[in-house]
C-alpha positions as CSV (number, residue, x, y, z in Angstrom):
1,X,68.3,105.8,95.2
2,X,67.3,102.1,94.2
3,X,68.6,99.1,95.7
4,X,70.4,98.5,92.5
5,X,71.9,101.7,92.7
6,X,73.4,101.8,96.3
7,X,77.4,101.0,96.5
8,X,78.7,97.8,97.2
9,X,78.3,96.5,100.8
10,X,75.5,99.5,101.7
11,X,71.6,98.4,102.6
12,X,69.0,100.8,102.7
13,X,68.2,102.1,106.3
14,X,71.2,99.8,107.7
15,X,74.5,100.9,109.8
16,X,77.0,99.2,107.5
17,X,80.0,98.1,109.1
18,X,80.7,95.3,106.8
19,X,83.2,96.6,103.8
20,X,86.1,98.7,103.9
21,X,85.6,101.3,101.5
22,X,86.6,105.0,101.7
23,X,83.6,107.3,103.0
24,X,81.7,108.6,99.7
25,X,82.0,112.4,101.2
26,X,85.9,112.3,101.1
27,X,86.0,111.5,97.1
28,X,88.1,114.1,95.5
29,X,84.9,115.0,93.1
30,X,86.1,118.7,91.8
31,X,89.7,117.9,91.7
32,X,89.1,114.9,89.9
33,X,86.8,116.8,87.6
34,X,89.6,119.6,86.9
35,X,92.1,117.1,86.0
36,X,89.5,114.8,83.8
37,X,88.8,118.3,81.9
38,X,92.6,118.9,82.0
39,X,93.2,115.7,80.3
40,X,90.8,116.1,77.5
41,X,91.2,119.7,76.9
42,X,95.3,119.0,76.8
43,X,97.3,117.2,74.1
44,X,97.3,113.7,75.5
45,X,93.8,113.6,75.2
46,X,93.3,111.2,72.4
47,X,96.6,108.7,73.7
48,X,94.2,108.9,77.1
49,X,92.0,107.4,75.1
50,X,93.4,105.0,73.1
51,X,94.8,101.2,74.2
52,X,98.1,102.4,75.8
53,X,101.6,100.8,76.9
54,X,101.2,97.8,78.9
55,X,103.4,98.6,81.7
56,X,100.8,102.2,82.2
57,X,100.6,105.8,81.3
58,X,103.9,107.1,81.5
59,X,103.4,110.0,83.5
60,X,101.7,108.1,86.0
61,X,104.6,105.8,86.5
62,X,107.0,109.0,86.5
63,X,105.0,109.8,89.2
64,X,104.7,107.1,91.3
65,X,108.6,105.9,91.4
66,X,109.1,109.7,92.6
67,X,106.8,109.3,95.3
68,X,108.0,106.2,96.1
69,X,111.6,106.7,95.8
70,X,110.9,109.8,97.9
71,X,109.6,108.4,100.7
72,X,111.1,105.4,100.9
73,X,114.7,105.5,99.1
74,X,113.7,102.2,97.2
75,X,115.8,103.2,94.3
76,X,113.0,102.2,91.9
77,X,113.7,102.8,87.8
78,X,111.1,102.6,85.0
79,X,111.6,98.4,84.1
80,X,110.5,97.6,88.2
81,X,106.9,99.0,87.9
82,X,104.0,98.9,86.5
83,X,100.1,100.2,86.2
84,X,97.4,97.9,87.2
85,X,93.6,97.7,87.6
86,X,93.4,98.0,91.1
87,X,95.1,95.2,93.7
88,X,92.4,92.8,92.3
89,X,93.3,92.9,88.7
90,X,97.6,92.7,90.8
91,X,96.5,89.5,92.6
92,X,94.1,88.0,90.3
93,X,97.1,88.6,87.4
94,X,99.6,87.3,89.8
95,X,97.8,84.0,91.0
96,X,97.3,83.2,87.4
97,X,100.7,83.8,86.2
98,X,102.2,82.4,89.2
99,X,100.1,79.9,91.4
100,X,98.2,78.8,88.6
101,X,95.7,75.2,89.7
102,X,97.2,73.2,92.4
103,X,99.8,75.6,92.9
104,X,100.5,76.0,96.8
105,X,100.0,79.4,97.8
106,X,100.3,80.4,101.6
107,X,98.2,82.8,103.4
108,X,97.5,85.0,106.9
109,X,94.9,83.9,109.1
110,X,92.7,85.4,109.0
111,X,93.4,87.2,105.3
112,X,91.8,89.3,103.1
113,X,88.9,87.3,101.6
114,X,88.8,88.3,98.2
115,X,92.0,87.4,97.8
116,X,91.7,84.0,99.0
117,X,88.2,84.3,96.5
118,X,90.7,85.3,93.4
119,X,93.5,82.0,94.5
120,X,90.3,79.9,94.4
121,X,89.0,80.7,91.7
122,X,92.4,79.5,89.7
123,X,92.5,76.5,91.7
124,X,95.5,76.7,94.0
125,X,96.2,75.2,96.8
126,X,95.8,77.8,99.6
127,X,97.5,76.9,103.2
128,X,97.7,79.0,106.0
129,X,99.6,80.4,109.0
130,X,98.1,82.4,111.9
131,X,98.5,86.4,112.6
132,X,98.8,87.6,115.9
133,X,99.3,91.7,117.4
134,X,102.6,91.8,115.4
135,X,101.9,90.0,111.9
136,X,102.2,86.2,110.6
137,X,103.5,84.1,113.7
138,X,106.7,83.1,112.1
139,X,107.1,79.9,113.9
140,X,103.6,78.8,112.7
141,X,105.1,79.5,109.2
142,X,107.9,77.8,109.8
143,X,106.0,74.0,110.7
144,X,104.0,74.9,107.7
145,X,106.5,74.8,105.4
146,X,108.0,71.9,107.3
147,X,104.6,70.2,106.2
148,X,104.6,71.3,102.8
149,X,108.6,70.1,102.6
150,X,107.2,66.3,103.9
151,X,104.3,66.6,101.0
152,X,106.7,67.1,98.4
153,X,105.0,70.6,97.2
154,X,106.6,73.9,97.7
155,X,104.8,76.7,97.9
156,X,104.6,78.9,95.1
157,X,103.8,82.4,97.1
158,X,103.0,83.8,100.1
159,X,100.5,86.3,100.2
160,X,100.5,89.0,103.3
161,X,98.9,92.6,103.7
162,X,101.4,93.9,106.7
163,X,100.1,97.5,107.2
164,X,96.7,97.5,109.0
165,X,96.2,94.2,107.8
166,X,92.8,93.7,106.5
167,X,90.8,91.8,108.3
168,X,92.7,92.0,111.6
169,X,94.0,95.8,111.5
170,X,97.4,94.8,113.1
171,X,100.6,95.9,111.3
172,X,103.7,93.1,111.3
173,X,106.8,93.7,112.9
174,X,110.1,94.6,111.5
175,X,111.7,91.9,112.7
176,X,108.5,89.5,111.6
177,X,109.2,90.9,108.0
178,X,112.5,90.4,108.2
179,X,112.0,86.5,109.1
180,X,109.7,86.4,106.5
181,X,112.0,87.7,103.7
182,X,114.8,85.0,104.9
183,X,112.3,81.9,104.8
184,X,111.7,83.3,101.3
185,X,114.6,83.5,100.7
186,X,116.0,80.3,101.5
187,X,112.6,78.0,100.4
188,X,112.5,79.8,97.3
189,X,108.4,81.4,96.9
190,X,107.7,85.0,95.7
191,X,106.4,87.4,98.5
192,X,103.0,89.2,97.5
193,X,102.9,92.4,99.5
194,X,99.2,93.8,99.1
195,X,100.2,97.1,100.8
196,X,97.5,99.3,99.5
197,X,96.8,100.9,103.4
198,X,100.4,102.3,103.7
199,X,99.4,106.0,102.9
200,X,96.7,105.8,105.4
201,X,98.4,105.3,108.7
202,X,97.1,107.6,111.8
203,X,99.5,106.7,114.7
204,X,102.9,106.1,114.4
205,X,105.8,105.0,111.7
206,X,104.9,102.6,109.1
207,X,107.9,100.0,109.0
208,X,109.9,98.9,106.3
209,X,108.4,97.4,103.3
210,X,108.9,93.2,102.6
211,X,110.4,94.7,99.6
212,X,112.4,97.2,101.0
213,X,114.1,94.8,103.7
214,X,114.8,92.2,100.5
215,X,116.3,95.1,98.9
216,X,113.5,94.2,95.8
217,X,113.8,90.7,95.0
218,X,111.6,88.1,95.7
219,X,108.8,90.5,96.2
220,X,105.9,92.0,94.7
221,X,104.4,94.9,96.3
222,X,100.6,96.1,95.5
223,X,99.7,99.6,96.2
224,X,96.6,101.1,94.8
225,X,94.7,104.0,94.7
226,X,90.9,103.1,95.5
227,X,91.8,104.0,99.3
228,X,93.8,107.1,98.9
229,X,91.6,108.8,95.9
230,X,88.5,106.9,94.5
231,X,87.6,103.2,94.0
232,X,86.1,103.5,91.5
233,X,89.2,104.4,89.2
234,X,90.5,101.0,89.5
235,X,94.0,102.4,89.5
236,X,97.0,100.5,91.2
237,X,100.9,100.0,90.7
238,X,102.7,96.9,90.8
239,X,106.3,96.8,91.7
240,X,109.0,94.2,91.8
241,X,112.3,93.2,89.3
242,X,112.2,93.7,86.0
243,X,111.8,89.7,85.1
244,X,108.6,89.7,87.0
245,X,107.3,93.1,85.5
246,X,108.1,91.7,81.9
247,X,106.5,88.4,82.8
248,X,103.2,90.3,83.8
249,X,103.7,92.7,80.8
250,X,104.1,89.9,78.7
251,X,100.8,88.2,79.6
252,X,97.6,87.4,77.3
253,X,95.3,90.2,78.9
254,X,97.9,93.3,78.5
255,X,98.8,91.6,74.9
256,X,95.3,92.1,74.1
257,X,94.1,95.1,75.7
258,X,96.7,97.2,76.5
259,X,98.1,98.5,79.8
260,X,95.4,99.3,82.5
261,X,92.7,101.7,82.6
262,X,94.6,104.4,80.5
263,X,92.0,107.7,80.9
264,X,92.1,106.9,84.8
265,X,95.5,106.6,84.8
266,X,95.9,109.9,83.2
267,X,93.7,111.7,85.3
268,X,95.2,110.5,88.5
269,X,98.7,111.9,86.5
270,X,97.0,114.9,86.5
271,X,95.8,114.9,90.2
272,X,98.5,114.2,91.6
273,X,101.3,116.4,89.5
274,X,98.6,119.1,90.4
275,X,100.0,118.8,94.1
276,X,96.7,116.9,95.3
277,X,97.0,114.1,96.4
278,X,99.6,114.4,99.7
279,X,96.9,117.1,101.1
280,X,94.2,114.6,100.2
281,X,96.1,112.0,101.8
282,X,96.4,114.1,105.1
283,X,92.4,114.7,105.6
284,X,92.1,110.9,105.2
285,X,94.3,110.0,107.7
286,X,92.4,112.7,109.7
287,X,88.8,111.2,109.1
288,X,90.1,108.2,109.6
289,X,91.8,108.2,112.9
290,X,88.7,110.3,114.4
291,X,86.7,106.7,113.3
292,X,88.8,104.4,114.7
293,X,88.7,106.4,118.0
294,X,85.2,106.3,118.1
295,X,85.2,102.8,117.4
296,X,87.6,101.8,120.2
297,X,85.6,104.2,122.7
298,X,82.5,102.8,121.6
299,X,83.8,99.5,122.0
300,X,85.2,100.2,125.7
301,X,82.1,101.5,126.9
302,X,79.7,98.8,125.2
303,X,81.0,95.7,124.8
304,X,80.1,93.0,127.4
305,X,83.3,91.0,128.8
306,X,85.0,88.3,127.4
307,X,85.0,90.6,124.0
308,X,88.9,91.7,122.5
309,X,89.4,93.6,120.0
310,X,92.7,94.8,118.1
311,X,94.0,98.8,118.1
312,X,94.3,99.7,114.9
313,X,97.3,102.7,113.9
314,X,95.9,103.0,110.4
315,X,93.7,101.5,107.8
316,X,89.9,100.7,107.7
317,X,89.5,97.9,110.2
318,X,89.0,96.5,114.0
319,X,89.2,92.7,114.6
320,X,87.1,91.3,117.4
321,X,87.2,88.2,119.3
322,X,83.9,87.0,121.2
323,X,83.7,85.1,124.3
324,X,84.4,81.6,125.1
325,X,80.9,79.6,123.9
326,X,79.3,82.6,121.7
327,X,79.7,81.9,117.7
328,X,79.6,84.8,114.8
329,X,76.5,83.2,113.3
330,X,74.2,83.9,115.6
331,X,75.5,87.3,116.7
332,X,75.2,88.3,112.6
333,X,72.0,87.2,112.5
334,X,70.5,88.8,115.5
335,X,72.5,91.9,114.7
336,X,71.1,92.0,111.2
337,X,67.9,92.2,112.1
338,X,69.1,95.2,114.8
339,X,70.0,97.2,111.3
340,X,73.6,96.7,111.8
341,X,75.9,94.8,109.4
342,X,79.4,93.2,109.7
343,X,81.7,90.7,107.9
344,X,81.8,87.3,109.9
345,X,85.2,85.8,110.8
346,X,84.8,82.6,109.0
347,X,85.1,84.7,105.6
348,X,88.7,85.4,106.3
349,X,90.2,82.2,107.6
350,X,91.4,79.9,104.1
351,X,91.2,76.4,106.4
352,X,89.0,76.6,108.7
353,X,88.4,79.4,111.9
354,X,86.8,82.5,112.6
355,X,83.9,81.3,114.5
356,X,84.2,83.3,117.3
357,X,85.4,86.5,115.2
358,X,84.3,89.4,113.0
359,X,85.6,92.5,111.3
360,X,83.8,96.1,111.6
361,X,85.5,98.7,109.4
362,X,84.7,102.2,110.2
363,X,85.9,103.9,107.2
364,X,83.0,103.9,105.5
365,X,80.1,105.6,108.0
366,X,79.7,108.7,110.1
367,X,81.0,108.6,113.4
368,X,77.6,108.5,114.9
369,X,76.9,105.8,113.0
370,X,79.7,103.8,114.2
371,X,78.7,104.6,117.7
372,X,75.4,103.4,117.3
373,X,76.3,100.5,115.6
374,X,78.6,99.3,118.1
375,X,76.1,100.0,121.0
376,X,73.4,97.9,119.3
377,X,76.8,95.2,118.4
378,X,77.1,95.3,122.4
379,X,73.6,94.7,123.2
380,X,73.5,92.1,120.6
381,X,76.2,90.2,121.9
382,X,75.4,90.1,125.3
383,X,71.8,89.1,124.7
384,X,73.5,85.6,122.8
385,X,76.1,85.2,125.2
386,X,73.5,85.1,127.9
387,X,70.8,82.8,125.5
């Protein structure tokens, strides 16, 4: 395979710990196959392949506001969701619709960076508030908005990722959320709830939803299924009240090109009405809590002191803190040249931080890679710490 031809975030003869994509064995190839020939051989094939109804393949939306309404009781209906391109074409479509240049946007930090990427790219204003083991500090995002109240410029949205946050891998509070949906509330921005890692939790209950505690206003939740069946479907679901799905309907991109990826769309339909996905969803969390416990053993037995780390109950990612005196830069660089690869903390952090911190995700290598990768990370670390 060609350097050209490797996925996203992988270099040839490296451990990769740097992006959090789902391991290419657990792809759902044959099943995916059966329903792709299902959907051509069946008699939606040629509305599969035509433009299709901005708010998404019907059957996919059926689909979705059963699971949901299933396992959650939202009481979802047809006019509160919709079929997007992935979370990036849901936050890119939101910041542009919503934030729009100079628009104030509040943030985690750390965050997800491609998010903070897509809000810079249109120009907005993006402020932050830290994250600590149980989600956004609420008191730091309380003197924020104190600050944005003595600037005269209200923040359009917040933007948070509460389940296994990416980068940090810590999942907020209950009561955090709740705090979060009363300053809404009362200050008047729209939550955006990138909750694509829900499915994908290995220890433990999931709390509620942002929008499930603002009984569905005021929020837009994000779920997507690159993590829970294949990336490269760009297949995700936006949900929220039926003024903000019309307003996103209504835009210039679905006007002109239809509702999202409409094959894909049909073919996950077909996977998942074919009973696949929950079993699917159950090896992942499998392969996935197996990885983070390597990880965190890895990490126990080979990091030098003065390293922290976060524990993880689901999702792709472990956040670590160096010591006192010893910067990212220097550890990436050495490490790099070690074969091992991971995202530096700065990347995350919208005004400033991260220098003593960097993500590993572990969803994306064998176990043994992990390991290995760590032990190097250990070595690494300890050799820069010590000069």
């Amino acid at each position: 395979m060609s350097s050209q031809e490797l996925p996203q975030g992988v270099s040839a003869g490296a451990i990769s710990l740097v992006f959090g994509h789902p391991d290419a064995g657990t792809l759902p190839v044959d099943d995916l196959h059966a329903a792709a020939e299902a959907v051509l051989h069946g008699p939606q094939a040629r509305l599969a392949l035509a433009y299709g109804p901005e708010l998404g393949a019907p059957a996919l939306v059926e689909y979705l506001i059963g699971k949901l309404n299933g396992e959650e009781g939202l009481g979802l209906t047809p006019d509160r969701m919709m079929i997007v391109p992935g979370s990036t074409g849901a936050v890119d479509m939101i910041a542009r619709l919503y934030a729009g240049r100079d628009g104030v946007v509040l943030v985690e930090a750390p965050t997800y960076q491609d998010a903070l990427h897509v809000f810079r790219d249109h120009g907005a204003d993006v402020r932050s508030a830290p994250v600590d083991d149980d989600g956004i500090v609420v008191e730091a995002l309380e003197e924020q908005l104190a600050a944005l109240r003595r600037e005269a410029k209200p923040p359009r949205l917040l933007y948070t990722v509460p389940n296994f946050q990416n980068p940090a891998g810590v999942t907020a509070t209950t009561a955090r959320r709740e705090a979060v949906v009363k300053l809404a509330r009362e200050q008047g921005f729209l939550i955006v709830e990138d909750d694509v890692y829900r499915d994908l939790a290995f220890e433990g209950d999931v709390p509620p939803s942002l929008y499930a505690l603002a009984n569905g206003q005021g929020v837009l939740r994000i779920g997507s299924f690159s993590k829970i069946v294949a990336p490269g479907l760009s297949v995700g679901w936006l949900i929220g009240e039926p003024t903000h799905i019309q307003r996103c309907v209504d835009c210039g991109v679905l006007q002109m090109g239809g509702g999202a990826n409409p094959f894909a769309a049909h073919v996950i339909a077909e996977y998942c009405r074919a009973g696949r996905l929950e079993p699917h969803i159950a090896g992942l969390r499998q392969v996935y809590r197996e990885r983070c416990k390597v990880a965190l053993a890895a990490l126990e037995k080979h990091m030098p002191r003065g390293v922290t780390w976060t524990r993880p109950r689901g999702g792709f990612f472990v956040w670590l803190t160096l010591p006192e005196g010893v910067s990212v830069g220097p550890v990436r660089e050495a490490a790099r040249r070690q074969g091992v690869l991971f995202a530096p903390g700065t990347n995350f952090f919208a005004n400033g931080g991260g220098e003593r911190n960097l993500r590993l995700a572990f969803s994306f290598v064998s176990p043994d890679e992990i390991g290995r990768g760590v032990e190097i990370l250990g070595r690494v670390i300890r050799k820069v710490a010590t000069g």
